[in-house]
Structures are given as C-alpha cells and as structure tokens.
N, C-alpha and C positions, 0 to 999 in steps of 0.2 A: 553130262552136257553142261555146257558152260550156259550162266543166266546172259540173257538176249533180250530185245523188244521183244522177240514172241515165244521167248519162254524162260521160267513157267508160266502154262497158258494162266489167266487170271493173275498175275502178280501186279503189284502196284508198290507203289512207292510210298515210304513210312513217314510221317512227320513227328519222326520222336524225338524226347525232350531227354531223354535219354539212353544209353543204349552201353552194352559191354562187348566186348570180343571175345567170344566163346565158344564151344562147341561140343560135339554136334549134339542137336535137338535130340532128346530122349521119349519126348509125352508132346500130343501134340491133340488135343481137340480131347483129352480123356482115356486115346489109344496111343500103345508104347508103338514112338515109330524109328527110333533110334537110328538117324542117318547119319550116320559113320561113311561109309561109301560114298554116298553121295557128297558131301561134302569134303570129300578126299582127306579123312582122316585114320589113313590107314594105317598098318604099321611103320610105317616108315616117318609118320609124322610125328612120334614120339607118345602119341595121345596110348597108343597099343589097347585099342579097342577088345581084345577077346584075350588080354592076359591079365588074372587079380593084380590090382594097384589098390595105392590109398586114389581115393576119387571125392571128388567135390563137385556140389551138383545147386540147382538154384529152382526152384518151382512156387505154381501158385495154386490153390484149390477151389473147387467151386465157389466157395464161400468166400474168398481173394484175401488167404491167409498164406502169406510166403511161407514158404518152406527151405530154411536153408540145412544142404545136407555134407556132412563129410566122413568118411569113412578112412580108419587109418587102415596100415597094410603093411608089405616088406616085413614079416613078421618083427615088426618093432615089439608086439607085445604078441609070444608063445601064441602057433595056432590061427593068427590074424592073416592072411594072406594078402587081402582086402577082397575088390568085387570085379568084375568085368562090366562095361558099359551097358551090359545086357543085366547084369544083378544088379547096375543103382537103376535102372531106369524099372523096374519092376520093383524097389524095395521106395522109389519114390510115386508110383503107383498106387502101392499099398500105402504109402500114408496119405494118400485121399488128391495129389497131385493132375490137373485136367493140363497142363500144361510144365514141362521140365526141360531144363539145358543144363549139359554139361560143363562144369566150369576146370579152370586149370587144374589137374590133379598133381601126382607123387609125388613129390619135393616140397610143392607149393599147400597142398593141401593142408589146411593147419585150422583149426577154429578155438577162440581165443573168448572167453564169456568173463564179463567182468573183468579180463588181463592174464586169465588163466586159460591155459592149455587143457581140451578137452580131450585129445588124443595126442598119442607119441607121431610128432614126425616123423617123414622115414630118411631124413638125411640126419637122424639123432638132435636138431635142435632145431629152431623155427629159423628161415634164411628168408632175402630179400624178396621181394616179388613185384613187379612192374604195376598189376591191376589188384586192386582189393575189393570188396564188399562188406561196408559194414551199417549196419542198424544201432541209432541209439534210441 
C-alpha cells in the first residue's frame, strides 16, 4: 500500500539532518523485519532479495556503535557466493545490531580501510557509485 495521511497508522514526519536512500530495512526495534516486499524491492528491482550477492548493509547497536557491513560474493574469491537479504539481516543481528538497512549492494559493494580493499569486487575492480558512506 502506498504511504497516505492515514497510512502507516502512527507515522509522522522526520526532521533529519541527515538521511541516505536505501533499502530495505533489515532490523528494526532489535527484531529482523526485512521489508523487501513492502518496499517493492523485488526481483525485478535489481536489489534480488533471496539470491546470494555481495551486499552492504549500515546498522546501529544498543550501545549506538555503527556497524558498517559488507560482504563480497559472485565467487570473486572460491566458495564466496555471498548472502541473501535474509543472511545479512541475521549476520547483522548477531553482531549485536537493534536497528539495520540495506545499503547498495553487487557491483557497488566495496569497503575500503585506510585506501585498501577489504574484499574482491564483484565487477573485478572498484567502479563509480553515485552514494558513499564514509567515517573518518
């Protein structure tokens, strides 16, 4: 259902100072609620919710220590398939996550520590990408 005045009931309007465009909600209150569906991110949206990819993911934990996650895939390295939206949102669970969203994954996926590549791309080298997140 499309958002309305009267739905969702309870919704209200965010005055944030910041925000990304991403999807869909994986952890939401401590519980995995992975909305995919609802947020019409089906397969057709390229996101391909229930097929291993490399995936990238954003969360915070009780104690409001980000969590940033990326997982390679496309076996760039032997055996790696990666996860489906349903194994990061449970493998960012288990690291202690009350709150996760899924950020741009396969191609895009890339995490870069100090300038270095922590996983293999899966397009074999790091490519452009419109949104980033980064911590210094």
């Amino acid at each position: 259902q499309m958002p309305s005045a009267t739905f969702p009931a309870g919704a209200k309007i965010w005055s944030a100072q910041t925000a990304i465009g991403a999807g869909p909600v994986l952890i939401k209150s401590g519980q995995i609620k992975n909305t995919f569906v609802e947020e019409l991110f089906d397969a057709d949206s390229g996101v391909q919710p229930e097929i291993n990819a490399p995936r990238t993911g954003i969360g915070v934990t009780a104690d409001n220590k980000m969590i940033f996650f990326v997982c390679e895939g496309r076996n760039m390295t032997a055996g790696v398939p990666g996860l489906t939206l349903a194994d990061e949102a449970q493998a960012l669970l288990d690291l202690g996550c009350i709150e996760a969203l899924n950020l741009d994954g396969g191609g895009s996926s890339c995490l870069l520590i100090n300038g270095h590549e922590t996983i293999k791309p899966s397009d074999g080298k790091q490519r452009s990408v419109v949104t980033g997140v980064a911590l210094q």
